[in-house]
C-alpha positions as CSV (number, residue, x, y, z in Angstrom):
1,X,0.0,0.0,0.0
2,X,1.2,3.2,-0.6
3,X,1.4,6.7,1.0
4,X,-1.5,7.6,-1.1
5,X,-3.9,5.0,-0.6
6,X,-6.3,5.7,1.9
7,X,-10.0,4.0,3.6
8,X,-12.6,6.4,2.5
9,X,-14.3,7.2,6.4
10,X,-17.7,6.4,6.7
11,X,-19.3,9.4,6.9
12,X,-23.3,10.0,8.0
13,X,-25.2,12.9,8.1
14,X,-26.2,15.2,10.8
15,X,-29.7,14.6,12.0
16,X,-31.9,18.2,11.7
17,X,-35.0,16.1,12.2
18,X,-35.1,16.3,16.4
19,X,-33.6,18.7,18.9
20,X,-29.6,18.5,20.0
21,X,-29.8,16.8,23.7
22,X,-27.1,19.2,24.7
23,X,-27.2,17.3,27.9
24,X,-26.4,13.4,26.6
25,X,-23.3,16.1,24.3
26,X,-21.9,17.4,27.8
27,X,-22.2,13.7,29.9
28,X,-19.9,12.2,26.9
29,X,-17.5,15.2,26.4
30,X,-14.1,14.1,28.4
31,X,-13.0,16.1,31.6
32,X,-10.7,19.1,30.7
33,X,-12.4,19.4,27.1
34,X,-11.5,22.9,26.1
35,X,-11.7,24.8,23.0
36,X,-10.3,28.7,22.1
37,X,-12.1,32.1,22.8
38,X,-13.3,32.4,19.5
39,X,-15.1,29.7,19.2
40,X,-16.8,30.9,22.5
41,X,-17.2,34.5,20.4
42,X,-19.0,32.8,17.7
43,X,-21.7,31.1,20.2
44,X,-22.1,34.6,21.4
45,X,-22.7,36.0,18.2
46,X,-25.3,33.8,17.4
47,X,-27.2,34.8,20.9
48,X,-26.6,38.0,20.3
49,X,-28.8,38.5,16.9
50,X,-32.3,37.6,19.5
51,X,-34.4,40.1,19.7
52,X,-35.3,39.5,23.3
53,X,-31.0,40.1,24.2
54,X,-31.1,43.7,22.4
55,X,-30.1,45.6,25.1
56,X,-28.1,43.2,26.9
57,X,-23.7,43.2,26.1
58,X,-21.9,40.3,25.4
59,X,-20.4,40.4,28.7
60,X,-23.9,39.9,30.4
61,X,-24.6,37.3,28.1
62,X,-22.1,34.8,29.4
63,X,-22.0,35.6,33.0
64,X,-25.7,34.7,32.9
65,X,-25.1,31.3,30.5
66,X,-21.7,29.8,31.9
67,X,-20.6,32.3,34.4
68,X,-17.4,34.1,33.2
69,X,-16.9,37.2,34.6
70,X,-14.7,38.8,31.4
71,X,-15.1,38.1,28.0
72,X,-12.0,35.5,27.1
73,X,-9.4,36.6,24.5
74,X,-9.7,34.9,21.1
75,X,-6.9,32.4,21.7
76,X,-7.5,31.5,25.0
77,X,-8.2,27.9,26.5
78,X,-12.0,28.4,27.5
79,X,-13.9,24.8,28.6
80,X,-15.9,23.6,26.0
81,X,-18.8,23.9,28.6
82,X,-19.2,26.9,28.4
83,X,-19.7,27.1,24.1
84,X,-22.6,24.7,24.8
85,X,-24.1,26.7,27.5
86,X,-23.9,29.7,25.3
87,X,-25.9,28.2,22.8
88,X,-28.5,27.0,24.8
89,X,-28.8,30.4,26.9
């Protein structure tokens, strides 16, 4: 076998026909699963477009959904936690 030659991956779709069980996602995810800041900024941004969080700043947003008390910078280590509990706020 060469270099080149390679198993295709069996690949199946994502189910959009019933609702994410965020919880079954977070009992799974290993301890100390982390992912960067901007990640976390795009959860946020997707909050942020609801009509009913007009008035309220990013900052408030995830003290209220996973508790940080400053907004993380782009490259930092931020649990992966808190990403899902952004995007379930």
């Amino acid at each position: 076998m060469s270099t080149l030659d390679f198993t295709p991956l069996d690949f199946t779709p994502p189910r959009v026909d019933r609702p994410i069980d965020a919880a079954a996602i977070l009992a799974r995810m290993p301890p100390g699963a982390a992912s960067k800041g901007v990640i976390l900024h795009s959860a946020l941004d997707s909050v942020l477009v609801r009509p009913d969080l007009a008035d309220w700043t990013g900052e408030r947003i995830l003290a209220e959904a996973c508790g940080l008390e400053a907004m993380p910078g782009p490259f930092q280590n931020v649990p992966f936690r808190h990403y899902l509990d952004t995007l379930i706020f």
